[in-house]
VEXTOR-65398 format. One record per residue (C-alpha): z, x, y; residue number from 1; residue in one letter. Coordinates in pm, 1 decimal. Layout:
! VEXTOR-65398
{{Z,X,Y},NUM,"a"},
...
***
This chain:
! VEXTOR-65398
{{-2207.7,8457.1,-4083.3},1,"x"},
{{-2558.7,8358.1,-4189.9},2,"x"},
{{-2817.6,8639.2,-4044.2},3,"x"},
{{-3139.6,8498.2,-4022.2},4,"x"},
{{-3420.6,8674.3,-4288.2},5,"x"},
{{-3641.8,8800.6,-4024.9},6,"x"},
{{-3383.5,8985.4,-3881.4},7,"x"},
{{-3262.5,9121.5,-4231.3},8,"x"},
{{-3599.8,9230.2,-4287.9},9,"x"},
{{-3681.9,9424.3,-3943.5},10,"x"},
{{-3336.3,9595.9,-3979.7},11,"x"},
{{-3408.4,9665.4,-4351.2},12,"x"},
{{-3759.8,9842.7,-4274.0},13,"x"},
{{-3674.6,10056.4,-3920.6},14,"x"},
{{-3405.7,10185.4,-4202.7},15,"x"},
{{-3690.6,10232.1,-4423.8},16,"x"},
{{-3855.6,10400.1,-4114.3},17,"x"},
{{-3595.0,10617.4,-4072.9},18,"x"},
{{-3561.9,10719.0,-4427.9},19,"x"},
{{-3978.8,10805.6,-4474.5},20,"x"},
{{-3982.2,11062.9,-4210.9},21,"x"},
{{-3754.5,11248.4,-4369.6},22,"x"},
{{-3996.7,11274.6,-4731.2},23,"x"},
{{-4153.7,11571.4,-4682.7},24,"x"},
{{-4550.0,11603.9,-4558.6},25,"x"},
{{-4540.7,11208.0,-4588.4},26,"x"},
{{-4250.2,11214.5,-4338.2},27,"x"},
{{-4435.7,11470.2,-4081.1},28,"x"},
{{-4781.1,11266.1,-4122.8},29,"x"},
{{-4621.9,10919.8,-4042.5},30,"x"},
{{-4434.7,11090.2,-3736.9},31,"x"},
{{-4780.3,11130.6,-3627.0},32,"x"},
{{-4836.6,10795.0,-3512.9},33,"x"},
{{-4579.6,10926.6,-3225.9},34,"x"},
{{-4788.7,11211.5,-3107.4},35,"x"},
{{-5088.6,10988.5,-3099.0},36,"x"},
{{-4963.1,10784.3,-2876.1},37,"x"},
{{-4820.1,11000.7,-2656.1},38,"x"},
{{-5112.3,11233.4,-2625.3},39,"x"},
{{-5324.8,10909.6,-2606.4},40,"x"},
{{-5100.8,10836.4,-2325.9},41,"x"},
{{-5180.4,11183.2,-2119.6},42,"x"},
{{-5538.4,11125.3,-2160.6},43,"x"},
{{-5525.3,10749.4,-2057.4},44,"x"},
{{-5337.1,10845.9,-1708.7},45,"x"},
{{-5609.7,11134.6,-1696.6},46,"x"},
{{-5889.7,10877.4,-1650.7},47,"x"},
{{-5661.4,10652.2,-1431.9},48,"x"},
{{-5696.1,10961.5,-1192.4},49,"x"},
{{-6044.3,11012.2,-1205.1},50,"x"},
{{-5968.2,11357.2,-1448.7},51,"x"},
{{-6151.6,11425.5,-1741.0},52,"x"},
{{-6002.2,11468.9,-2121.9},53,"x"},
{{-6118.9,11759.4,-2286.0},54,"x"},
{{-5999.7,11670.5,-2623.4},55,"x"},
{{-5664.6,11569.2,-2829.2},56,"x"},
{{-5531.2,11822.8,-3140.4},57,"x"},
{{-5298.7,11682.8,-3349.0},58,"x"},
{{-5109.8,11876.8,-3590.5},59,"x"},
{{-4955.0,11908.1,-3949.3},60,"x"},
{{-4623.2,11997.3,-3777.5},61,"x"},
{{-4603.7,11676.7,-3576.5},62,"x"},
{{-4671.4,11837.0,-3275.0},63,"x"},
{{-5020.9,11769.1,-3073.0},64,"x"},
{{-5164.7,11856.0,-2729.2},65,"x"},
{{-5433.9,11719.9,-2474.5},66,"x"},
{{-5643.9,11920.8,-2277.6},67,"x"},
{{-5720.1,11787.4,-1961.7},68,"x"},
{{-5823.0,11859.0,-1605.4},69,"x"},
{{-5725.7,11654.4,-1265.2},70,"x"},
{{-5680.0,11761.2,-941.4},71,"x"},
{{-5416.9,11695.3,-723.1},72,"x"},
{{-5010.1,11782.7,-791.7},73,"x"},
{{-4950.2,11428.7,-766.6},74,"x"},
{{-5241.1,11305.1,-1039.6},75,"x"},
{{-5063.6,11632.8,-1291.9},76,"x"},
{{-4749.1,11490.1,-1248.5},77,"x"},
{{-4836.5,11139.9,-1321.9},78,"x"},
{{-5026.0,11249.9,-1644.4},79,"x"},
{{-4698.2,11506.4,-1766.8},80,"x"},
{{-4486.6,11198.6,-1709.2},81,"x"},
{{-4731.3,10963.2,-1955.1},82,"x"},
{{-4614.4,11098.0,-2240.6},83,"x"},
{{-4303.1,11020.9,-2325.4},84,"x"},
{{-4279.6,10717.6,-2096.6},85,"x"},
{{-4629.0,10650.4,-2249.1},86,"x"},
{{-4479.8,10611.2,-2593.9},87,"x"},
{{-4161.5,10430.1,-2488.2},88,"x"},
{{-4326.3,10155.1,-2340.6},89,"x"},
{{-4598.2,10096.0,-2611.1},90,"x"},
{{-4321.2,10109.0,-2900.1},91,"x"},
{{-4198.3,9804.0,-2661.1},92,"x"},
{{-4473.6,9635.6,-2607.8},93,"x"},
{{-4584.3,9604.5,-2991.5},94,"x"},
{{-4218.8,9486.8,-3090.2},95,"x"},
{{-4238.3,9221.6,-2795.6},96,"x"},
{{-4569.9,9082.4,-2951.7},97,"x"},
{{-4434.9,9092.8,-3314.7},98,"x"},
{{-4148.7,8917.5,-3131.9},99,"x"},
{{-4428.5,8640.3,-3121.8},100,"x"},
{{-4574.7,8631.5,-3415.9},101,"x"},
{{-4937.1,8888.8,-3337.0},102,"x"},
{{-4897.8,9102.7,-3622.8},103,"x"},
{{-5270.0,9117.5,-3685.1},104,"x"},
{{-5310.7,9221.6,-3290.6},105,"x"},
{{-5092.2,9516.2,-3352.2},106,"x"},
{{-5276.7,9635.2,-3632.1},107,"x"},
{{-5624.9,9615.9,-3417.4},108,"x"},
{{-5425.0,9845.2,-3152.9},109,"x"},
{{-5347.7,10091.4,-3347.3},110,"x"},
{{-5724.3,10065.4,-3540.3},111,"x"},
{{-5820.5,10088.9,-3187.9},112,"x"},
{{-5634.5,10403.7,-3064.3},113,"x"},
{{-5768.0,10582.8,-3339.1},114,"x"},
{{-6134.0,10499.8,-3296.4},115,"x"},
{{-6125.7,10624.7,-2945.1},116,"x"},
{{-5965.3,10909.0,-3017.7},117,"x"},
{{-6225.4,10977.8,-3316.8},118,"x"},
{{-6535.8,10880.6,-3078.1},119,"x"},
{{-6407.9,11082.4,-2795.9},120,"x"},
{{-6123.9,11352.6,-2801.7},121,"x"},
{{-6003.4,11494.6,-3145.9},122,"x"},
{{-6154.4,11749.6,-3282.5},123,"x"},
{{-5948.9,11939.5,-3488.4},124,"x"},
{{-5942.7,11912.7,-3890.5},125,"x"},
{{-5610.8,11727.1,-3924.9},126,"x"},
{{-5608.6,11521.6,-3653.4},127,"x"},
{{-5968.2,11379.2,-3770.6},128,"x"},
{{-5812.4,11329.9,-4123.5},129,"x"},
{{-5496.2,11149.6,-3971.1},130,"x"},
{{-5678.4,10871.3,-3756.9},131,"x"},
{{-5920.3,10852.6,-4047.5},132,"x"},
{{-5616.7,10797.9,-4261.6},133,"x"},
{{-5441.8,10555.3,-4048.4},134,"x"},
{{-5670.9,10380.8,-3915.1},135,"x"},
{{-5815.7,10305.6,-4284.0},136,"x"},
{{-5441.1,10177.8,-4393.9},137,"x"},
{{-5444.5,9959.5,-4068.0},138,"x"},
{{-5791.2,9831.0,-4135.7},139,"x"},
{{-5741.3,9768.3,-4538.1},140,"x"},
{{-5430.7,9586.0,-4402.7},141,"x"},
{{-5591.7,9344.3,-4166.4},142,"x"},
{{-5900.4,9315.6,-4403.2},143,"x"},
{{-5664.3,9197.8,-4713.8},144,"x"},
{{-5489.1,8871.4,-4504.5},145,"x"},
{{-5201.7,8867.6,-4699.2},146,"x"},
{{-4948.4,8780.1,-4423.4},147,"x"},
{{-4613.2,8935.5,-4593.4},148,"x"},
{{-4785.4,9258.0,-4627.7},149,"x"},
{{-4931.0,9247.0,-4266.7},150,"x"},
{{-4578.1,9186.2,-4126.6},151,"x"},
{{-4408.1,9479.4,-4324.2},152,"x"},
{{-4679.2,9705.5,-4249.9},153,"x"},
{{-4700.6,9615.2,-3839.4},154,"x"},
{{-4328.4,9626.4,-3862.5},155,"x"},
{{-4268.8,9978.2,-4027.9},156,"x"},
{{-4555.7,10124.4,-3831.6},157,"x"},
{{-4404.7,10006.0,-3465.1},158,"x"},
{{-4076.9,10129.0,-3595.7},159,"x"},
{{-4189.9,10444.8,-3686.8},160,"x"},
{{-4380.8,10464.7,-3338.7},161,"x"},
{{-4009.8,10374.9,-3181.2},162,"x"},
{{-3792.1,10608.1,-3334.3},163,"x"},
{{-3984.7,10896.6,-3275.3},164,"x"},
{{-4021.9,10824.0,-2941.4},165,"x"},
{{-3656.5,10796.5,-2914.5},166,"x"},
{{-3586.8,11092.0,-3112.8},167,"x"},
{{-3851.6,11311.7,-2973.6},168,"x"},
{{-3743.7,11225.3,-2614.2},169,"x"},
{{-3387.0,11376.6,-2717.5},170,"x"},
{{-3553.1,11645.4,-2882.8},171,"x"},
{{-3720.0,11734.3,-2490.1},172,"x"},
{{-3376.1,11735.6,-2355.4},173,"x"},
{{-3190.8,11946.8,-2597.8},174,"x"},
{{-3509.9,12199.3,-2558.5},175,"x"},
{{-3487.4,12159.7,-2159.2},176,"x"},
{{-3154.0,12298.1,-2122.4},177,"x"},
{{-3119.8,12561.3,-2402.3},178,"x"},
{{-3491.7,12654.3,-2417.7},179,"x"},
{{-3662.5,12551.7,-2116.9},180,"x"},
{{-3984.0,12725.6,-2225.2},181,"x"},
{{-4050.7,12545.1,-2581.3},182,"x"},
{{-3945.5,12202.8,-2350.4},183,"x"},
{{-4315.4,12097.9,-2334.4},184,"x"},
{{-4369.2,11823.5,-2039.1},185,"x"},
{{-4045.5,11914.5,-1910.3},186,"x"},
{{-4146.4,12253.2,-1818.6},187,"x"},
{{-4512.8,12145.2,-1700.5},188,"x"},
{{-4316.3,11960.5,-1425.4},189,"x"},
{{-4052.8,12190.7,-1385.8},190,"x"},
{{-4364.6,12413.9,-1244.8},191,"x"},
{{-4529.5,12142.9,-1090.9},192,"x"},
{{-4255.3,12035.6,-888.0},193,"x"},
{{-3966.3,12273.4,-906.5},194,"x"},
{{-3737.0,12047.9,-979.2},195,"x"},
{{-3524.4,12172.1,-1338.8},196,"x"},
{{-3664.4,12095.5,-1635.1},197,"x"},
{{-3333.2,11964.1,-1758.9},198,"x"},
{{-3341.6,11659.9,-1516.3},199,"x"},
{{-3716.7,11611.2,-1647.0},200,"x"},
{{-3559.7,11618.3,-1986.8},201,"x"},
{{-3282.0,11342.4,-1893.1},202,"x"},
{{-3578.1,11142.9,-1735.1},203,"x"},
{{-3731.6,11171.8,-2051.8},204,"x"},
{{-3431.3,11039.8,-2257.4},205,"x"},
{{-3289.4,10779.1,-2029.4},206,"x"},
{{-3607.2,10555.5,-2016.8},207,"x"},
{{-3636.1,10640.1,-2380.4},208,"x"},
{{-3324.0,10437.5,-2433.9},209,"x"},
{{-3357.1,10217.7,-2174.1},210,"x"},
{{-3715.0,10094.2,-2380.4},211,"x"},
{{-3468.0,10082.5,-2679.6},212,"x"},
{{-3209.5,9839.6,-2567.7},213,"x"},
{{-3495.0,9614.6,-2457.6},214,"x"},
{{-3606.7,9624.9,-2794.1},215,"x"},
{{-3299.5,9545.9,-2944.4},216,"x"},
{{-3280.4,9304.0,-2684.1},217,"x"},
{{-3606.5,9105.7,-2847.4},218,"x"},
{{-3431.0,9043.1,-3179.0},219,"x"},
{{-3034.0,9074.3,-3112.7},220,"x"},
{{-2761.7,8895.0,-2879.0},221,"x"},
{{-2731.5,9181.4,-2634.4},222,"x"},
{{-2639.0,9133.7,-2297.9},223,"x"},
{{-2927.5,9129.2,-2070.3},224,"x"},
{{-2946.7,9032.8,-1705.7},225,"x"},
{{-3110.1,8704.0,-1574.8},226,"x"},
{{-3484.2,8818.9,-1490.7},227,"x"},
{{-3509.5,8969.7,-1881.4},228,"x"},
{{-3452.2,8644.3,-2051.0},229,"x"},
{{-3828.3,8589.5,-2158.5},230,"x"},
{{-3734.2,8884.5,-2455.5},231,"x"},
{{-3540.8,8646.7,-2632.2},232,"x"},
{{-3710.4,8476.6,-2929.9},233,"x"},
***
């Protein structure tokens, strides 16, 4: 069976993906392009309900957080839900338009992301150093026009971006049902709502894979119903 090259290489660098975040402190910074977008994603919905962002930290330990204010149960639950979902549906958005070819788009996304977060939310040391970091590898990227490179780099990035966001959503429902305290968002709307934090946590991890098999769906003959043809190739 003769598997086409483009799919060789996307399989070949979401395996490469896989493989840098586990080199250590290169590993934990790439992981970061996770956070960013979920905590980009909290601060986004923030504005959508007339809130205001106080700022973003993001952390050596991959973790990050965004301060913000709203009012309203229904506005804080919107914004706790962003996260996660946030990230999902980003990681497949950018895979549906290197599905058609707008590599150099992606990279101006990300370059993007990062300069609003510079300009107006993070603060903190190694968060500045991270967008300043990753934003200059996007950039130098785009700048050089060497279209190999730019698909390999758009590629490994958005992979990166989508297996964190799968892992880390499995990582919120381990932590919301054997320690519902550490379980982040889960707990937020566990208080919010009263509704467990474990069922948050599935939430969470369902849509997670849900945005998964759609992206699989782009690139590889899985079943799909009627209304989702357009993600074929």
């Amino acid at each position: 069976m003769n598997i086409p090259a483009d799919k060789i290489l996307y399989g070949s660098l979401i395996g490469a993906a896989v493989l840098l975040t586990r080199i250590p402190y290169v590993g934990k910074f790439f992981r970061l392009i996770d956070t960013l977008i979920h905590e980009s994603a909290h601060a986004f919905m923030t504005l959508v309900f007339s809130g205001s962002v106080d700022r973003i930290d993001l952390f050596t330990n991959t973790e990050g957080q965004a301060v913000t204010r709203s009012k309203g149960k229904f506005a804080w639950i919107m914004i706790s839900l962003a996260g996660y979902i946030g990230s999902s549906i980003v990681s497949f958005g950018l895979f549906l338009l290197l599905s058609r070819g707008h590599f150099t788009t992606v990279l101006y996304f990300f370059i993007g992301v990062c300069v609003v977060n510079l300009i107006l939310w993070v603060r903190n040391g190694y968060g500045i150093f991270f967008l300043l970091l990753f934003g200059s590898l996007c950039g130098l990227t785009a700048y050089a026009q060497v279209p190999l490179l730019t698909k390999c780099v758009t590629i490994l990035f958005c992979a990166l971006l989508w297996m964190d966001a799968l892992i880390s959503s499995a990582i919120v429902l381990y932590l919301s049902l054997m320690q519902t305290k550490n379980s982040g968002d889960a707990r937020s709307l566990m208080q919010t709502t009263k509704i467990p934090a474990f069922l948050w946590g599935l939430l969470f991890f369902v849509q997670a894979v849900f945005f998964s098999y759609l992206t699989l769906a782009i690139y590889f003959p899985v079943p799909l119903p009627q209304w989702l043809n357009f993600l074929k190739i």
